[in-house]
GUFIZA-348864 format. One line per 5 residues: their letters; for each residue x, y negated, z negated of N, C-alpha, C, CB. Coordinates in nm, 3 decimals. Each point is the difference from the previous one (the first is absolute). Glycine has a CB too. Example, Ala and Ser with C-alpha at 12.3 -4.5 7.8 and 13.67 -1.06 7.14 Angstrom:
// GUFIZA-348864
AS) 1.319 0.569 -0.780 -0.089 -0.119 0.000 0.090 -0.120 0.000 -0.189 0.117 -0.125; 0.154 -0.222 0.197 0.082 -0.119 -0.006 -0.077 -0.109 -0.073 0.118 0.063 0.215 $
END
This chain:
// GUFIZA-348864
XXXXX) 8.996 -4.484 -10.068 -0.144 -0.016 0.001 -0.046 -0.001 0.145 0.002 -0.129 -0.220; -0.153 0.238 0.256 -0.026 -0.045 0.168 -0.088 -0.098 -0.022 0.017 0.215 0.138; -0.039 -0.246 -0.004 -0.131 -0.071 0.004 -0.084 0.056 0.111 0.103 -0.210 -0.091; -0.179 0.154 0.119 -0.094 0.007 0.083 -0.086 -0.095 0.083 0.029 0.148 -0.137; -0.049 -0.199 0.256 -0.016 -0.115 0.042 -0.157 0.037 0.011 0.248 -0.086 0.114 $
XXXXX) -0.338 -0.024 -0.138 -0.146 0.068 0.090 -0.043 -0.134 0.012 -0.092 0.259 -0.099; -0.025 -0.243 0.210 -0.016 -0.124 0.081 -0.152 -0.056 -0.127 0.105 0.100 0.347; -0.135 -0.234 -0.340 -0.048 0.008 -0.066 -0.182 -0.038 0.041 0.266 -0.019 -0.122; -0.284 0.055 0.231 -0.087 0.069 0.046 -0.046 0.136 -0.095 0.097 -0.109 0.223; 0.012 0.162 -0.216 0.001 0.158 -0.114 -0.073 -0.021 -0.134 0.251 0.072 0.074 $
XXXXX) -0.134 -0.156 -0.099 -0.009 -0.067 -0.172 -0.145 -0.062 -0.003 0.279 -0.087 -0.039; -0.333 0.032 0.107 -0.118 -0.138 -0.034 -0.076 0.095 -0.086 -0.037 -0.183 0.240; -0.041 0.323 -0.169 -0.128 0.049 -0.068 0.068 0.046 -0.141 -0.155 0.088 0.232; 0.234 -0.007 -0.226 0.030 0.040 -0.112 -0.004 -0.056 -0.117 0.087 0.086 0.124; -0.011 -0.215 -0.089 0.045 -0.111 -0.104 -0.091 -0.019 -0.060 0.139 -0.105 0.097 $
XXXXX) -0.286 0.033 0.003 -0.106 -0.085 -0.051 -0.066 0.073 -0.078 -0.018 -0.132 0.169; 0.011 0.326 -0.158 -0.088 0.059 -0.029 0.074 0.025 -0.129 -0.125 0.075 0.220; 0.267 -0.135 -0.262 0.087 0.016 -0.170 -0.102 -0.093 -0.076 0.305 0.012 0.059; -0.294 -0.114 0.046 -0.033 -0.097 -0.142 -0.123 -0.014 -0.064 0.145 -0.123 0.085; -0.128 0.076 -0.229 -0.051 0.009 -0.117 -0.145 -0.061 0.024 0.234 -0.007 -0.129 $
XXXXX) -0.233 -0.148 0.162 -0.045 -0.065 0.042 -0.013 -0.070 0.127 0.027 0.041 -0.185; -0.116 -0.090 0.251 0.002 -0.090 0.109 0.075 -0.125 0.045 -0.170 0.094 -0.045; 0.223 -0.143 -0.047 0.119 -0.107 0.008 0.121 0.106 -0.028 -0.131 -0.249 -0.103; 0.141 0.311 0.051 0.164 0.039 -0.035 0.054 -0.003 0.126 -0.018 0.157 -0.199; 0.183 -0.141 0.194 0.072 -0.089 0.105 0.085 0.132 0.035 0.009 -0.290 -0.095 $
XXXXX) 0.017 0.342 0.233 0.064 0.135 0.016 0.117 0.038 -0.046 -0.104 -0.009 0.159; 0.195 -0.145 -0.211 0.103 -0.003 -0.054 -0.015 0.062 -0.184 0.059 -0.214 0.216; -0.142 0.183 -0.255 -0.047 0.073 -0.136 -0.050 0.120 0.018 -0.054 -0.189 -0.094; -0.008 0.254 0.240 -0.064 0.119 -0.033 0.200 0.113 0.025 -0.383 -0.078 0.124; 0.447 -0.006 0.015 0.130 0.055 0.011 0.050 0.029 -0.169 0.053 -0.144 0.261 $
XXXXX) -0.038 0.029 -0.342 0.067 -0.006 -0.139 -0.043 0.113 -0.124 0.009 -0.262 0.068; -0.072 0.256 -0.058 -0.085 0.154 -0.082 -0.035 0.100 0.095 -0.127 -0.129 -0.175; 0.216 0.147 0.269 0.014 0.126 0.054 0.029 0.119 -0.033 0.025 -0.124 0.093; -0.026 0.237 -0.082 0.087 0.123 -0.019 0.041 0.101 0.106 -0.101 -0.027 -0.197; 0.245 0.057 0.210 0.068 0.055 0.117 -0.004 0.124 -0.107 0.163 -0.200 0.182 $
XXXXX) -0.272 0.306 -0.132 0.028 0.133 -0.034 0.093 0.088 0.033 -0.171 -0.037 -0.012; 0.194 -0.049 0.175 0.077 0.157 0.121 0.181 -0.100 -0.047 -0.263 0.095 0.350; 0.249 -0.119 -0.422 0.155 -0.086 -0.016 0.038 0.129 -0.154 -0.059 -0.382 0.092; 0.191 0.376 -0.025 0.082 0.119 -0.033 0.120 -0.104 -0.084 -0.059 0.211 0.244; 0.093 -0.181 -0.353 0.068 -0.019 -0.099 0.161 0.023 0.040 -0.218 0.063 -0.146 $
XXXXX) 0.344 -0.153 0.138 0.088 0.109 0.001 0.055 0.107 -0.106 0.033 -0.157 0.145; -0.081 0.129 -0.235 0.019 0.140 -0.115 -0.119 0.132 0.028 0.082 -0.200 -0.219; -0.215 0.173 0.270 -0.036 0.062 0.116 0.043 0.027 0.012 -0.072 -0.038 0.069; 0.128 0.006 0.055 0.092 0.098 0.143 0.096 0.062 -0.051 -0.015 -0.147 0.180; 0.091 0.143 -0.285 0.101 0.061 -0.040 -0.023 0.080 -0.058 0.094 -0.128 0.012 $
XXXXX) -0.178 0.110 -0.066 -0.067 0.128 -0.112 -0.038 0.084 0.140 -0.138 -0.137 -0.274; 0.072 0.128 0.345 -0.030 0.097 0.106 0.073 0.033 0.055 -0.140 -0.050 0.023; 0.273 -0.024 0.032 0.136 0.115 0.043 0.031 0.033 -0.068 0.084 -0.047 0.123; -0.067 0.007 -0.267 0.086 0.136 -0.084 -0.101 0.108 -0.021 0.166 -0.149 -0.150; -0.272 0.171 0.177 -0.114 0.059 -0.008 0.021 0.148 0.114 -0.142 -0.268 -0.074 $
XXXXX) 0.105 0.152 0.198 0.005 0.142 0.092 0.151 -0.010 0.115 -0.330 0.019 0.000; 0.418 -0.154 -0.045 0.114 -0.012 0.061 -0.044 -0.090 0.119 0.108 0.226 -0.087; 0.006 -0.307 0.126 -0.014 -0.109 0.082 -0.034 0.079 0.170 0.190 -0.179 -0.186; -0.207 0.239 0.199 -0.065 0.067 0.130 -0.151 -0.061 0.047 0.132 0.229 -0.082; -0.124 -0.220 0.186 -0.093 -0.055 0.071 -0.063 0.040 0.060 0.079 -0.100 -0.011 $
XXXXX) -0.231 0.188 0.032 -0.063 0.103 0.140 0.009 -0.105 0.072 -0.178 0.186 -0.065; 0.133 -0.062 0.206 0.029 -0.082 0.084 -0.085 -0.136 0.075 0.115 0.217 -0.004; -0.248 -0.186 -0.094 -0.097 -0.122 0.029 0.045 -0.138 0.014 -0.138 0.127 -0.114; 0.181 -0.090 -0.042 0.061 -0.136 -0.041 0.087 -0.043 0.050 -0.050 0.028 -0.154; 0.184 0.030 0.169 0.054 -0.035 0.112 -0.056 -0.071 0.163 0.103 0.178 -0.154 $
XXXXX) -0.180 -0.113 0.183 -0.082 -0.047 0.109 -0.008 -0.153 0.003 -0.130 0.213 -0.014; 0.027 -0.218 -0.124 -0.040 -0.136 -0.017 0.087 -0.067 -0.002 -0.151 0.035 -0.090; 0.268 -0.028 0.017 0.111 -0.129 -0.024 0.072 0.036 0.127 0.042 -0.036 -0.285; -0.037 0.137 0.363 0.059 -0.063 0.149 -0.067 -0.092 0.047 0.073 0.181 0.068; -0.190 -0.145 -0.041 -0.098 -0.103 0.099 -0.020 -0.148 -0.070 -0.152 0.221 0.091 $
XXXXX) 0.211 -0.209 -0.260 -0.051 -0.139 -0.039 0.177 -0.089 0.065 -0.229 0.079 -0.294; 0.289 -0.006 0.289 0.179 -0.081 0.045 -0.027 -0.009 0.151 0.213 0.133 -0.185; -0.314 -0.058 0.277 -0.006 0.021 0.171 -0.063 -0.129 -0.012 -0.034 0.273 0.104; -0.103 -0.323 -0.153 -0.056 -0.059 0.028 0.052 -0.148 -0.087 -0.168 0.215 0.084; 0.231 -0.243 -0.155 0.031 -0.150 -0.039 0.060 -0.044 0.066 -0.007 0.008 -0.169 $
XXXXX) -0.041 -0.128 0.154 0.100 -0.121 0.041 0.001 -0.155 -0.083 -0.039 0.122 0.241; 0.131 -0.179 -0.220 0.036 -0.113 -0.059 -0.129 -0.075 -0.019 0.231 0.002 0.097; -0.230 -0.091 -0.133 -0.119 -0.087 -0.017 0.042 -0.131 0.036 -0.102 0.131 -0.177; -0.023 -0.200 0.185 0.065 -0.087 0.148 -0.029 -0.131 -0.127 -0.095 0.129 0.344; 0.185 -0.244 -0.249 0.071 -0.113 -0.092 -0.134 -0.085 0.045 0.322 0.014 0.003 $
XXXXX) -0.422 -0.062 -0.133 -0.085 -0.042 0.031 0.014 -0.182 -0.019 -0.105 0.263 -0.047; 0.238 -0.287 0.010 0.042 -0.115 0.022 0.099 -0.023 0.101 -0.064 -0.019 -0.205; 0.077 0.053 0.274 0.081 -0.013 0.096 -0.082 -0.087 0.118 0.131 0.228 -0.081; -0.006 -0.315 0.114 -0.043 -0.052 0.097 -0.004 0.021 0.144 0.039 -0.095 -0.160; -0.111 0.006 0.245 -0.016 0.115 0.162 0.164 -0.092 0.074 -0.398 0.046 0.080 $
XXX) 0.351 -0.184 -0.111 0.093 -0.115 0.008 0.138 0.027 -0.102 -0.228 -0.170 0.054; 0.316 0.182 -0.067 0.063 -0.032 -0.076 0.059 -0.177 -0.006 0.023 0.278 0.021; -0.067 -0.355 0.039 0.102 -0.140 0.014 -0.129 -0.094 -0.113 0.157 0.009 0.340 $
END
């Protein structure tokens, strides 16, 4: 499964502009969500056996630059002190 990180600066308008009502809570508008661009793995398989596990070279592109550009994620419990 990917994910996707976004700041939630990003998220705020969107969110507020889901919900139903004026109290609803972003955690309920998140919960009745729908991930359209989310790809199935019987999906994906059905699509390589389809046109075969090959890749143009776009795509490729993208998943280079997505392995160039990660990195770990940082230990948000960690201490500066350890003693």
């Amino acid at each position: 499964m990917s994910s996707k990180t976004k700041s939630l600066r990003e998220a705020y308008e969107p969110l507020r502009a889901a919900r139903r009502y004026p109290g609803e809570s972003f955690g309920a508008v998140v919960l009745r969500a729908s991930w359209s661009e989310t790809t199935t793995g019987r999906a994906f398989l059905d699509i390589c056996r389809e046109r075969g596990a090959v890749l143009d070279a776009e795509e490729l592109a993208r998943l280079e630059a997505v392995k160039r550009d990660d990195a770990p994620a940082t230990d948000k419990w960690a201490r500066a002190d350890p003693t």
